[in-house]
N, C-alpha and C positions, 0 to 999 in steps of 0.2 A: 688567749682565749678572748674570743671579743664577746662583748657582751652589753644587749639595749639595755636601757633601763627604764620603765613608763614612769611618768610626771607623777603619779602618786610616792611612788618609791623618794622620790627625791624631794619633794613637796613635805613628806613623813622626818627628812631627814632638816629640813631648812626651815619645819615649823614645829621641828620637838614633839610630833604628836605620838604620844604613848599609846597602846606599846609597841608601835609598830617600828618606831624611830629605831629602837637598839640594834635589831640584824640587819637592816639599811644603813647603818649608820656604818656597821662592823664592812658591811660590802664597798662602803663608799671609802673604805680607808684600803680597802684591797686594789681599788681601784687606784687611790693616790701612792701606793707602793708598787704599782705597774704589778703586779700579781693578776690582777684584771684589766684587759683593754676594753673601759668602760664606754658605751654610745648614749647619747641622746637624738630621738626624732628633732628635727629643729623646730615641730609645731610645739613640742617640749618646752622650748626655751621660751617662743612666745607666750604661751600659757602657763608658765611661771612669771613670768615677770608680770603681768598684766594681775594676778593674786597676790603677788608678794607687794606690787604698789598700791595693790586696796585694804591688803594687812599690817603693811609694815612700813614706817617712815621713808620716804623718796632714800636717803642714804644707806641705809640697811638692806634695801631689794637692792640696786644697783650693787651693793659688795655679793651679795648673795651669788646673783647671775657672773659674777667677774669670781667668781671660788668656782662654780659649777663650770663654767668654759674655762678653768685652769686645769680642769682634772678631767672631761668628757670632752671626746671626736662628737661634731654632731654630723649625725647621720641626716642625709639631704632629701628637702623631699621638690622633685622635679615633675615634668610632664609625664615620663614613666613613670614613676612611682604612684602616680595618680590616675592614673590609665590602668595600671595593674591595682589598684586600692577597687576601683570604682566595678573590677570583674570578682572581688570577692562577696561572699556571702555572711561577711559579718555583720552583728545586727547593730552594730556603732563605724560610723565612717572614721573618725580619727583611730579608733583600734586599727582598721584597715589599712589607712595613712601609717601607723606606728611600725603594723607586720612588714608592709612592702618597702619602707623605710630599711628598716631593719637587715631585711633580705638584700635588700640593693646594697649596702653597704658590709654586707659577709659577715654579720652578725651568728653566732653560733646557737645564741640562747637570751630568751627576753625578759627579764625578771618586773614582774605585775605582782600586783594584791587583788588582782580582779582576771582570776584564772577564767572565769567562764566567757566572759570577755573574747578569748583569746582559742574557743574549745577548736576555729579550723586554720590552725597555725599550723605553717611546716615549717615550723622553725620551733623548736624546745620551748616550752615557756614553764616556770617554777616563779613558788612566791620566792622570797628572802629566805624564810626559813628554809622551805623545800632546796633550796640554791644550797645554801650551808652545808645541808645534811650531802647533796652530792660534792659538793666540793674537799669534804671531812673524806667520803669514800675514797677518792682519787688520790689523799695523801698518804 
């Protein structure tokens, strides 16, 4: 099951922030037991790293981003993907960037903390928890 993950999720996971950190944290370990084929947009990566080097000492961001590209595909974002971002009706361009990301790389389901964000997705979108709860169904 592939599955994006937005820069909050993983942001929640890489700065401990309570209480969001624990079902993120629990997904992020589904994803290092290949249980989840976890994605990131690649604007993802840049915009982690660029907070984690204004929060966190130059060596500590740099391992962070080198754990997070050991365990997440990043999903690419190209001329398409931004051609299709820029004909949706989202009222954030990087959400838009994140969906058509997402899509282009055959992502099933997008896991956000900012569901509204995301209300003209054709692609699934659950928090962590909401993810859980259907993931628990399926077993």
């Amino acid at each position: 099951m592939k599955v994006l993950f937005d820069t909050n999720i993983i942001l929640d996971v890489l700065l401990d922030r309570k209480p969001f950190s624990e079902h993120a944290s629990y997904l992020m370990s589904r994803v290092e037991r290949s249980e989840i084929n976890g994605f990131l947009c690649a604007t993802t990566v840049t915009t982690i790293h660029y907070l984690l080097f204004k929060n966190l000492a130059k060596k500590k961001a740099i391992e962070s981003i080198n754990s997070i590209m050991a365990l997440f595909e990043v999903a690419s974002v190209n001329r398409l993907v931004i051609e299709n971002a820029l004909k949706l009706k989202f009222s954030d361009f990087g959400d838009s960037i994140m969906h058509e990301s997402a899509k282009h790389a055959g992502a099933e389901y997008i896991i956000t903390r900012n569901i509204k964000d995301f209300k003209k997705s054709k692609i699934p979108v659950y928090t962590p928890t909401e993810f859980l709860s259907m993931l628990e169904s399926l077993d």
